[in-house]
Steps between C-alpha positions, in 0.01 A plus 500: 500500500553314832316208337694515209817477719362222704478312193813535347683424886276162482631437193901548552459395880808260514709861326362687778573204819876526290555842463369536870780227622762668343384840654509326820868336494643827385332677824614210711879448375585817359742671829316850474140335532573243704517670797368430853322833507316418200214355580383152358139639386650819327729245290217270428262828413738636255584179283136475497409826356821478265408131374132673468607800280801282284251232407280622199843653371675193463458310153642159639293160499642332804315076543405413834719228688311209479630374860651635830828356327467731230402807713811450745746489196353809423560670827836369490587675250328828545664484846888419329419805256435784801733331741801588275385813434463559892834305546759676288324895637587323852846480382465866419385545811769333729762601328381873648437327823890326547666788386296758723581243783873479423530917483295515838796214644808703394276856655406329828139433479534122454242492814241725407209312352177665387203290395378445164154505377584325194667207634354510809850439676757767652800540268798823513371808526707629146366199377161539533554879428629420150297255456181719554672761284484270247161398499390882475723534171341167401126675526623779343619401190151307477677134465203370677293561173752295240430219814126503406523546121762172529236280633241618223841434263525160647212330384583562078870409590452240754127374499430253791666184485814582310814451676747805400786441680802255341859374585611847363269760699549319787929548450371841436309558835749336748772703380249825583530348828849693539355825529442524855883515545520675186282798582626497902859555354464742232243706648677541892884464394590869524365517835628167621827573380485846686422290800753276492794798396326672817544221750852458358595869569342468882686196561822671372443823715388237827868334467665832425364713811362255727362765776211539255222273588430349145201304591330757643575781197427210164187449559324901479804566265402201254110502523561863433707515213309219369178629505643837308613286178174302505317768469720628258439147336128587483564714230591248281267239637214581252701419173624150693112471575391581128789262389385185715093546399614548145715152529155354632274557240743438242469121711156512471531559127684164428170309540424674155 
């Protein structure tokens, strides 16, 4: 059997050294992979086994580049394909990240920081507390397989060496781009408009009885009340969560 197998990988080797690049670029692009506590040989060790197991599935006669030209044009657009895939998730992504940071503003915690294993940098803590919320919904509802099954997609749709994206999918993908303001305002206007309605009434009460020390009373009062109605918001987080992974593979989808 293993002879057998060795046989037909000799045969379809360029499929394989494809499939495996693909593999690769979507662990080293793709936000939720590409992460500094991921290690390098894990990434490398999965696209291999992947490319190994996808290989004798896939009908597809792929010709060899006949020069390094060839082979780079390929890469190129292998890495085009899984970069905006990666990109427009990032948009996803930041959009949770700016409005987390704008809430945590308005509540006071503009200068706690927290560090984050993804990114590797320190960001908000309500940031990176959405942000890892997130992530746990997007394991949950599995999108991480439809990720795998859209690389084995890609080669029938878009075999190696075809360029996909025109004058109109590129329109299509810049406007996309708006999201990350999109999703921050949607998302965090409730609370941000609590904030601001709060700071409004304290500044009111500050001029009206000015024995009070305002300074000293905002900030417990509005990191306080603030934190109640986010986690109120929590509640409804998961159907905003659903909403935003279902808007992503319905991207994902356009390719075919």
């Amino acid at each position: 059997m293993s002879q057998e197998f060795l046989i037909l990988l000799e045969k379809n080797f360029f499929l394989f050294l494809c499939i495996f690049l693909r593999f690769l670029l979507l662990f080293f692009l793709f936000p939720v992979f590409a992460s500094t506590f991921f290690p390098t040989k894990i990434k490398i060790a999965l696209s291999l086994v992947l490319a190994l197991t996808f290989t004798p599935f896939i009908a597809l006669k792929i010709n060899p580049p006949q020069n390094m030209l060839s082979f780079l044009t390929l890469f190129f657009f292998d890495f085009c394909l899984l970069f905006l895939i990666s990109l427009f998730f990032r948009f996803i992504l930041s959009g949770l990240q700016l409005g987390g940071e704008l809430v945590g503003l308005q509540m006071g915690l503009g200068i706690s920081q927290t560090f984050d294993p993804v990114s590797g940098i320190s960001m908000p803590i309500l940031s990176q507390f959405i942000y890892l919320l997130f992530l746990l919904f997007f394991f949950t509802l599995d999108i991480h397989h439809p990720l795998i099954s859209l690389v084995i997609k890609s080669f029938y749709e878009i075999p190696p060496n075809n360029v996909l994206f025109d004058e109109g999918f590129m329109r299509f993908f810049l406007k996309k781009s708006a999201l990350i303001f999109d999703i921050a305002v949607k998302i965090l206007a409730p609370l941000l408009v609590l904030m601001l309605l709060i700071n409004i009434v304290l500044a009111v009460i500050g001029r009206i009885i000015p024995q009070i020390n305002i300074l000293f009373v905002s900030l417990p009062f509005t990191m306080g009340i603030g934190l109640f109605f986010f986690g109120l918001m929590l509640l409804i987080m998961p159907k905003i969560f659903r909403g935003l992974l279902s808007d992503f593979l319905k991207f994902i989808n356009i390719f075919w």
